[in-house]
C-alpha positions in Angstrom: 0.0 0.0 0.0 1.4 3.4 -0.5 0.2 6.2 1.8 -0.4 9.9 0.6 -0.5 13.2 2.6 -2.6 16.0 2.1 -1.4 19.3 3.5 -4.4 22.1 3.0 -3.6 25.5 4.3 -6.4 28.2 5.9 -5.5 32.0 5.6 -8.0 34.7 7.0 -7.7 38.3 6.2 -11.0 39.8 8.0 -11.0 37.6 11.8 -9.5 39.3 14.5 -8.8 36.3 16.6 -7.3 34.1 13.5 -5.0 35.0 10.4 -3.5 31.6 9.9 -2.1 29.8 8.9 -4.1 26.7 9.4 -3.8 23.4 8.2 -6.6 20.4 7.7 -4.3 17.1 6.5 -6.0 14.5 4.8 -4.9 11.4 3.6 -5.4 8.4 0.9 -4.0 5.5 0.2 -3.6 3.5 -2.7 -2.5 -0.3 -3.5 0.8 1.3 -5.1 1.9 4.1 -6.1 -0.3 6.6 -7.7 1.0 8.9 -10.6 1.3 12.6 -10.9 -2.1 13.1 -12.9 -3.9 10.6 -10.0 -1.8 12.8 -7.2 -3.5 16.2 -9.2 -6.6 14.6 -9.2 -6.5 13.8 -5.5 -6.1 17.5 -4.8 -9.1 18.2 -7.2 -11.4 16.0 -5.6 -10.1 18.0 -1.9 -10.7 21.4 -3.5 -14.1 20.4 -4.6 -15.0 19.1 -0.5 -13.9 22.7 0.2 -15.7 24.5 -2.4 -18.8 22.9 -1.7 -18.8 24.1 1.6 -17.4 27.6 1.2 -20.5 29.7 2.4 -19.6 28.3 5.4 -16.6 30.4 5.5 -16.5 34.2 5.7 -15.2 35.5 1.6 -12.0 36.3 3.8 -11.1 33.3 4.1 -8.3 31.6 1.5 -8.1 27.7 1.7 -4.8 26.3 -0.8 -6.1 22.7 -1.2 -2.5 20.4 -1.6 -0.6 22.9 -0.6 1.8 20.2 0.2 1.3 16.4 -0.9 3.8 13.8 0.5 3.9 10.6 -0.6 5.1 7.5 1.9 5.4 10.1 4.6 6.5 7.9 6.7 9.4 7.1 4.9 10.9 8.3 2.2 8.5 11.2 2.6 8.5 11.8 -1.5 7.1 15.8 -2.4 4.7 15.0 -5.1 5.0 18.3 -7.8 0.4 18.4 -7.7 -0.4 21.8 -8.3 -2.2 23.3 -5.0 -5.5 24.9 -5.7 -7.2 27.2 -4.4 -11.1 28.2 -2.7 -12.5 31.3 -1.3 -14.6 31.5 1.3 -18.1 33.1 0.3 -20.1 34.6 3.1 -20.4 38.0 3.7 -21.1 37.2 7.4 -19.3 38.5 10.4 -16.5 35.5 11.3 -16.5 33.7 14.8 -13.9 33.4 16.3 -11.5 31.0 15.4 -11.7 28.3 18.0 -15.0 27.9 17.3 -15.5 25.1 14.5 -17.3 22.4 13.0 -16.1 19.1 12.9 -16.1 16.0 10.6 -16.0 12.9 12.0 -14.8 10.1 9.6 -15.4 6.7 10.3 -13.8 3.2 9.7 -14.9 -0.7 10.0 -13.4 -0.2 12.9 -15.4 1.0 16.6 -12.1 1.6 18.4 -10.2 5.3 19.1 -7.9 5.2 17.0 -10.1 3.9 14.0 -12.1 7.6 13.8 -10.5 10.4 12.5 -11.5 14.5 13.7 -11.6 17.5 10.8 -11.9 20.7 12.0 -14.1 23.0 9.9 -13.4 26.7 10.3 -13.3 29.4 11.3 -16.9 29.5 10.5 -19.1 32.7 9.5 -21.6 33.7 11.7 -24.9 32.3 10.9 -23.7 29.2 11.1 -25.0 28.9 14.0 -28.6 28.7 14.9 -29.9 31.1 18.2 -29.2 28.2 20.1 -25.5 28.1 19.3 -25.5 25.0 17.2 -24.3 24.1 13.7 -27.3 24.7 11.4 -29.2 21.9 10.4 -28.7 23.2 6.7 -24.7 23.8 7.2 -24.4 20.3 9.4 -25.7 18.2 6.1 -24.1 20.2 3.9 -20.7 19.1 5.1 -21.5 15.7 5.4 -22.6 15.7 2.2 -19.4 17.3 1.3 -17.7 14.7 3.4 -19.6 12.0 1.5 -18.7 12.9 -1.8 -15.0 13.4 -0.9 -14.7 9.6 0.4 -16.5 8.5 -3.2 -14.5 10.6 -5.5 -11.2 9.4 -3.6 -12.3 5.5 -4.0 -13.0 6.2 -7.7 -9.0 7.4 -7.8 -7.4 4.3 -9.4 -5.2 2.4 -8.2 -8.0 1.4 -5.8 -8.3 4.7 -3.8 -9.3 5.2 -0.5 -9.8 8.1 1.9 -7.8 7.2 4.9 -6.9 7.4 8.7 -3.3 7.6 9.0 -2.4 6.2 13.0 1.0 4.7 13.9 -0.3 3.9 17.7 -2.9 1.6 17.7 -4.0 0.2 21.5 -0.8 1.4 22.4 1.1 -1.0 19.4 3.0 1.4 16.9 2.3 -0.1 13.3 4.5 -0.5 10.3 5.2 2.7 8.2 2.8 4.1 6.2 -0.2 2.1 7.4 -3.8 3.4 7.2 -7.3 2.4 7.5 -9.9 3.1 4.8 -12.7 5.6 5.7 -16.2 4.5 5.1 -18.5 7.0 6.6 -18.8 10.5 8.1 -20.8 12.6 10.6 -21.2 16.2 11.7 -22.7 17.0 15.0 -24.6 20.2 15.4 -22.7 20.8 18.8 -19.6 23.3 17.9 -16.0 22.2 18.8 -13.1 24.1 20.4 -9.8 23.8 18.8 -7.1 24.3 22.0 -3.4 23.6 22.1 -2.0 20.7 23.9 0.9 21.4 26.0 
């Protein structure tokens, strides 16, 4: 199996409390090693997850989809030449602040820790929230829509794509390089998250 990295950067220009950057990393894997044009069309099928959830981001808001892919990064960590691409956020909508986000939560055949995987969705524009404080109902299905779509289009990446966890401790057993579990269903609660730095 060969694993593949996906470095996405998040730049603000109109929140106070977040300029960036900020980086989501996604990551496939494939049964060997993918070319260039599947690498570039990996990052395509990343910028369209973003871009179909940019009016959940303020028009401020700059996300650079494969702004870095690695392949094996494990090992011989290889910097693939994809071109990054770019999406703007859309809203015209004051910005929360940046700890506040929405969060994807992928999902494996596996019910343990370390076989879910967290996505942090923001900073998010305003009426994202509902009076109550919660993700909208309408924003919430949106992105797992968006999340949806992203694990299909990476499966249909030959050879035999798959969006991916990437964890080298699992139960407390380190695995071999480069090993990865295949993502096979998302959710997005309506409860917001706080991003906060681990000491």
């Amino acid at each position: 199996m060969t694993l593949v990295q996906v470095r996405n950067r998040i730049d603000c220009t109109d929140n106070n409390s977040f300029t960036g950057p900020g980086y989501n990393i996604l990551a496939a894997g494939f049964s060997s090693s993918p070319t260039e044009i599947t690498l570039n069309a990996l990052v395509d099928a990343i910028r369209d997850f973003y871009t179909s959830i940019a009016g959940i981001y303020t028009n401020g808001t700059t996300i650079t989809a494969g702004e870095r892919v690695i392949v094996d990064p494990d090992t011989t960590k290889f910097l693939s030449s994809a071109t990054p691409l770019l999406v703007l956020g859309t809203s015209t909508n004051d910005p929360l602040p940046a700890q506040v986000a929405c969060v994807v939560s992928w999902r494996t055949t596996v019910a343990a820790r370390w076989g879910r995987g967290r996505t942090y969705i923001g900073p998010l524009q305003r009426v994202a929230l509902d009076v109550a404080g919660q993700i909208t109902a309408a924003q919430a299905a949106a992105l797992t829509a968006a999340g949806t779509t992203l694990i299909a289009d990476v499966g249909a990446l030959l050879p035999d794509g798959f969006l991916a966890i990437h964890n080298r401790v699992r139960a407390g057993v380190v695995q071999p390089p480069n090993t990865a579990l295949e993502i096979t269903g998302c959710a997005v609660n309506v409860q917001p998250d706080t991003m906060r730095s681990r000491a």
